[in-house]
N, C-alpha and C positions, 0 to 999 in steps of 0.2 A: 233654248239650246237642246238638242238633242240629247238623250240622257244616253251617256257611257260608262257609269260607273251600276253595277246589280244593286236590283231590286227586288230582289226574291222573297219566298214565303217569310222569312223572318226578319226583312230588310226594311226600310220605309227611306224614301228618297230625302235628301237636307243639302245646304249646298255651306260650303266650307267659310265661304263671305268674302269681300273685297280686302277688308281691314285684316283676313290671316293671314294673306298673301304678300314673302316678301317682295316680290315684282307686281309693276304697273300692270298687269295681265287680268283676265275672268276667269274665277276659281272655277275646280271643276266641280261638276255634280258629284256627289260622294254618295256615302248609303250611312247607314247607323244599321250595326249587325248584334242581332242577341247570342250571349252568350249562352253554354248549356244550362246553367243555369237560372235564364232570365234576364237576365241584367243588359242594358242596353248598353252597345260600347261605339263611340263616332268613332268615325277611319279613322284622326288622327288622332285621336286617344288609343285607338287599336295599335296602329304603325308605333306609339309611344312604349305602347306595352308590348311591342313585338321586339324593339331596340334593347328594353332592359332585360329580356328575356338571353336573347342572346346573345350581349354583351355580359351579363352575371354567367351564362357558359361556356363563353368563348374564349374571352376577354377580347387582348387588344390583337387585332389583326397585321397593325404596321404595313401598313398600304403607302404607297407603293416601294415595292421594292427596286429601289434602283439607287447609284452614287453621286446624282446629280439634277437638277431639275433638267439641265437637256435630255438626259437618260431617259427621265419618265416620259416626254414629249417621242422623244425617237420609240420608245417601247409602244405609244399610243397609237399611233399610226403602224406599226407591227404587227399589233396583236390583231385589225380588221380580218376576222374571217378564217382564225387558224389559232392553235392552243397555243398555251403563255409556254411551254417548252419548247415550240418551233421558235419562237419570239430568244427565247436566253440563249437560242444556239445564233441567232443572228447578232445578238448584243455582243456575242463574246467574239465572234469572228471581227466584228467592227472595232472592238474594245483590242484585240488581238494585234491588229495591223492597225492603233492607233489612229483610229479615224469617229471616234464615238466621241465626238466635240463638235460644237459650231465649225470651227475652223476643217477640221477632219472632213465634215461633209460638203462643205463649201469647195476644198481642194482636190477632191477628188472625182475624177470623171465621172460622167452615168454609165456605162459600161462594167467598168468597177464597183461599183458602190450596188450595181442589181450583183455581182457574185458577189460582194458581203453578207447583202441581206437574202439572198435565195432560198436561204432554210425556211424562210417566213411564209411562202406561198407569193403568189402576184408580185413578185420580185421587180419586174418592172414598174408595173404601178407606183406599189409603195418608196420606190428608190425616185420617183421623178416626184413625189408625194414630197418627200426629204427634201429633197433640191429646192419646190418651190417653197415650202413652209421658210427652208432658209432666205432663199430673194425676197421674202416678203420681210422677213424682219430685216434686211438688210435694208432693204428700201425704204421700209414704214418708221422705224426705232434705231437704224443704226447698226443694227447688228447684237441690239442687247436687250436681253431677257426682262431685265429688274425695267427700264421702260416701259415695254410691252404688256406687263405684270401690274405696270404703275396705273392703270388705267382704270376707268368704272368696270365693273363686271360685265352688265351691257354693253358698253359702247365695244367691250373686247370678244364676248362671244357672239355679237354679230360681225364683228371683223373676220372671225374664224372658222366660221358657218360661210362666209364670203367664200374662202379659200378651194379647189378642189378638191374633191378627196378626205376635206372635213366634214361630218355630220355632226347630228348633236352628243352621242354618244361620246367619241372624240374630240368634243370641242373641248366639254363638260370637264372629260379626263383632266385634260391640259390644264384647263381654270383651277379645279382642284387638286389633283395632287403635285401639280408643279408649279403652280402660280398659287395656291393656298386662298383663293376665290372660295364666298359661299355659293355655289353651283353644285347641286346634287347629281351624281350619276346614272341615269337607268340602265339598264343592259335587260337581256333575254331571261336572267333569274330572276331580277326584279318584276318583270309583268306576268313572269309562270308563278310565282306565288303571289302576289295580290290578285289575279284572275282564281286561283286557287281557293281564300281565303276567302274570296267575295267581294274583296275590295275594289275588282277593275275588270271591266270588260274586252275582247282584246281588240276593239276601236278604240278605245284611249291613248289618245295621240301622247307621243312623248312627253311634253311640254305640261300636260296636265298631270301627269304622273308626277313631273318632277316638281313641280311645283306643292300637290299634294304633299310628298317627303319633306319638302323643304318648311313651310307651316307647321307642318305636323310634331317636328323637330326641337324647333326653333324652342318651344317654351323651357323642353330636359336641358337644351344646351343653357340657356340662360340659368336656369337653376343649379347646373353643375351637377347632376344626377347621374353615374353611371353603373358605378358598383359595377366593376369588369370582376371576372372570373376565368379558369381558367378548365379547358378539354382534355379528355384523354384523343382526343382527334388531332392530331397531328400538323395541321391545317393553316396554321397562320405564319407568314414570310416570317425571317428573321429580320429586327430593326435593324435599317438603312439611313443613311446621310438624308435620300427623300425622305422618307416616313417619321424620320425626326425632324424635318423642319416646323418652325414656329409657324402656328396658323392659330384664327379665331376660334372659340370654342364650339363655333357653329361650323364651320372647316372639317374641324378635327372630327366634332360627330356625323358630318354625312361622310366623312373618310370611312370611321369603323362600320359605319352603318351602311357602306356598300359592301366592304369585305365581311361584312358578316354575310350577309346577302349572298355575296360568290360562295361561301364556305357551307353555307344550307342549300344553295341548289348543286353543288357539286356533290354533297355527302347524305344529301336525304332527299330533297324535292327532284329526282329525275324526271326527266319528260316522259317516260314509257313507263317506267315501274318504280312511283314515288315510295321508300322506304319510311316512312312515317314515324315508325315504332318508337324511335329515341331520338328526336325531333323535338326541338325546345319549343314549339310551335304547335305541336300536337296538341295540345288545350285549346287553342282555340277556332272558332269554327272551318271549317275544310269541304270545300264540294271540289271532289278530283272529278276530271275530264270521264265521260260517259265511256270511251274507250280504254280507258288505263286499267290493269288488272287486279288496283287496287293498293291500298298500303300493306304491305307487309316484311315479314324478315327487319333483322337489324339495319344499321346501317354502317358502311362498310367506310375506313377511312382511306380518301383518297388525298395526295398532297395537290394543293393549289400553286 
């Protein structure tokens, strides 16, 4: 297998094994990274110690914000390719003119339902994105969520990976914050700070990524290790009807463990001029991109 995961001067290649992996899939190649101090640390014991780092300063993030599992679903498909504030100004127009329901979307023309959602960007896309997501579960489950949800985690994120318009990013969403699926998220933060940190190259296909999180995870959830804490950062949703729903303890931790994620690359890990300084992550090891002018300056609190 191709190696995609760095090997550099203080790295030596290892591979994560069949038996870590909670899915039938081939682990990815990983590294084992020294710290400044010497000490050897595997990706997923690193990812481990990267979770309680910023869960003891973040605490809880309350992912996803929304009043409904539909909500979190119609917010999923929203957010493709435009910030989560174009996204709340469409929820509330939809929510406004009472159409932010199964029924809501079902009953309402495509015409209409793109000027609902128009704040969002690709207002047509995403509005026949809605339409068909609904025909699908009308056709496939009846029209209902708790079926669709009832399902194996595979058998339902290749149904949704089927659909147009879904990726893995959004499929992943759906499984987990509205369906309460162990299915780990990646996004754009997630592969800027493990390519950062050394953990990932940026050919590392989705899927290895996510599966690395999900391994790597798995042992803190099971031991019930979190010790949340709490920021002067501003940064984490207020609890919602979604973000309190009941999910497995492995759920709940790739939930904080994404929004921790969003809340570090929005507030410290920029793409052009990563802020470092007061980075719960700053200990440990960091190779920023050859072009970036470097870590410096505090870091500035932005709301997510």
């Amino acid at each position: 297998m191709e190696q995609l995961f760095n090997t550099g001067r203080d790295c030596r290649s290892l591979s994560l094994g069949a038996s870590s992996t909670p899915e039938s899939q081939p682990a990815a190649p990983a590294t084992q990274c020294a710290l400044p101090n010497g000490l050897q640390l595997e990706p997923d014991a690193q990812l481990r110690a990267f979770y309680l780092a910023l869960s003891r300063a973040f605490g809880p993030q309350h992912w996803w914000p929304a009043r409904s599992r539909f909500e979190v679903i119609v917010g999923a498909f929203l957010t493709q390719n435009t910030s989560w504030n174009n996204v709340e100004r469409a929820l509330a127009q939809l929510r406004q003119a009472r159409r932010l329901s199964l029924q809501g979307i079902r009953q309402t023309d495509l015409p209409s339902l793109e000027r609902l959602v128009r704040s969002a960007g690709y207002y047509r896309q995403k509005a026949q994105r809605l339409k068909d997501f609904v025909g699908y579960l009308d056709r496939r489950y009846g029209g209902s969520l708790a079926r669709m949800f009832a399902q194996p985690t595979p058998k339902l994120r290749t149904e949704l990976l089927g659909l147009k318009g879904i990726g893995p990013e959004t499929a992943d969403s759906i499984l987990l914050y509205a369906g309460g699926h162990e299915s780990f998220v990646v996004d754009a933060y997630t592969r800027r700070i493990l390519e950062r940190h050394g953990l990932a190259q940026p050919q590392a296909s989705y899927d290895e990524i996510r599966l690395l999180f999900q391994s790597a995870l798995a042992p803190l959830a099971h031991a019930g290790s979190t010790e949340p804490g709490h920021s002067a950062i501003d940064a984490a949703h207020a609890p919602s009807r979604a973000s309190r729903m009941r999910r497995s303890p492995l759920a709940q931790m790739f939930n904080e463990m994404h929004g921790l994620i969003v809340l570090v690359g929005k507030n410290f890990c920029w793409k052009a001029v990563p802020h470092c300084h007061e980075c719960p992550l700053a200990g440990f090891p960091c190779r920023l991109p050859s072009d970036a002018p470097g870590a410096r300056g505090k870091a500035q609190a932005r709301r997510i």
